[in-house]
N, C-alpha and C positions, 0 to 999 in steps of 0.2 A: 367545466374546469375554467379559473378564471386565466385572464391572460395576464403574461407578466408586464408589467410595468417597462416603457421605454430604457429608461435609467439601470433595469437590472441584465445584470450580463446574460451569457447562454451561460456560464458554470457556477453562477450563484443558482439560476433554475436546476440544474443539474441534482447537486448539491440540495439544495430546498425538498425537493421532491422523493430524493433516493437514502438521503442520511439520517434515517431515521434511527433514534436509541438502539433497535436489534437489527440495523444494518448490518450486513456482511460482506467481503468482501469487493467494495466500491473503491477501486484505483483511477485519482484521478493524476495524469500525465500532464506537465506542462514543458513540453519539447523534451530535451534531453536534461535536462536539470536540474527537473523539480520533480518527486509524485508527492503526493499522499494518499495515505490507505486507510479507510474510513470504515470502523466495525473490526479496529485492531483490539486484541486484546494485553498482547506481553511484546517483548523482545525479546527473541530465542538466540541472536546470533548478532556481533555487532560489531564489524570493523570497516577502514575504508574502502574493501573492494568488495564486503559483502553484507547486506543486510538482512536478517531473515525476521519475522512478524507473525505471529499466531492469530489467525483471521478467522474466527470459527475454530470449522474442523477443516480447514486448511492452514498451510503456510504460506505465506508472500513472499516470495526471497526474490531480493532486487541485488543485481552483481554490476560493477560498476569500477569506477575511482575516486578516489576523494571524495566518497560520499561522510557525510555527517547528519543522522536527526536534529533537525533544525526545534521539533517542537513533538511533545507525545503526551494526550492530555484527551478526557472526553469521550475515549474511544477511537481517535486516532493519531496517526504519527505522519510527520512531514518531514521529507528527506530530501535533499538538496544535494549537489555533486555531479559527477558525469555517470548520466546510468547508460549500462548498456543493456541491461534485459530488465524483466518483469515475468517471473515466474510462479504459476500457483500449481504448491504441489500438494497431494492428496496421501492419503495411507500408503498405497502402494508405491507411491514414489519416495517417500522417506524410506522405506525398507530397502528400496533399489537404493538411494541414495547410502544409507549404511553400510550393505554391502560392501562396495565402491570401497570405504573407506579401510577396511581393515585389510 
């Protein structure tokens, strides 16, 4: 494996390595104010305290404030705002989640 280049960050290696076309769920975090979600395929849910993202056969659901999709293109989507979690929920959790709601 070659080595990276002085000049290239740790998150463009990251990123290089892992973000391939049939990526899936690759969340990358930058402090509280940034992610992206890399091997996104749709937008299932989309307000300022809650974002939810079709990753696979997951969901990504990011709950937060004032967040906004800065960018959604490629196969992934860039969210900027105050997050406060990062959740991936699976079949059984949508159902729980459902439940919940009615």
């Amino acid at each position: 494996m070659a080595q990276n280049s002085p000049k290239q960050s740790w998150r463009q290696a990251i990123v290089r390595r892992y973000a391939q076309p049939r990526q899936t769920d690759l969340v990358v975090l930058r402090g509280q104010r940034s992610v992206t979600v890399y091997g996104c395929r749709r937008i299932l849910q989309y307000s300022p305290e809650r974002i939810r993202l079709q990753s696979g056969k997951r969901i990504v659901a990011l709950d937060g404030r004032d967040m906004i999709c800065t960018a959604f293109s490629g196969g992934s989507a860039s969210v900027k705002g105050r997050i406060r979690g990062v959740f991936f929920l699976g079949a059984e959790d949508r159902k729980e989640e459902k439940d919940a709601d009615v």
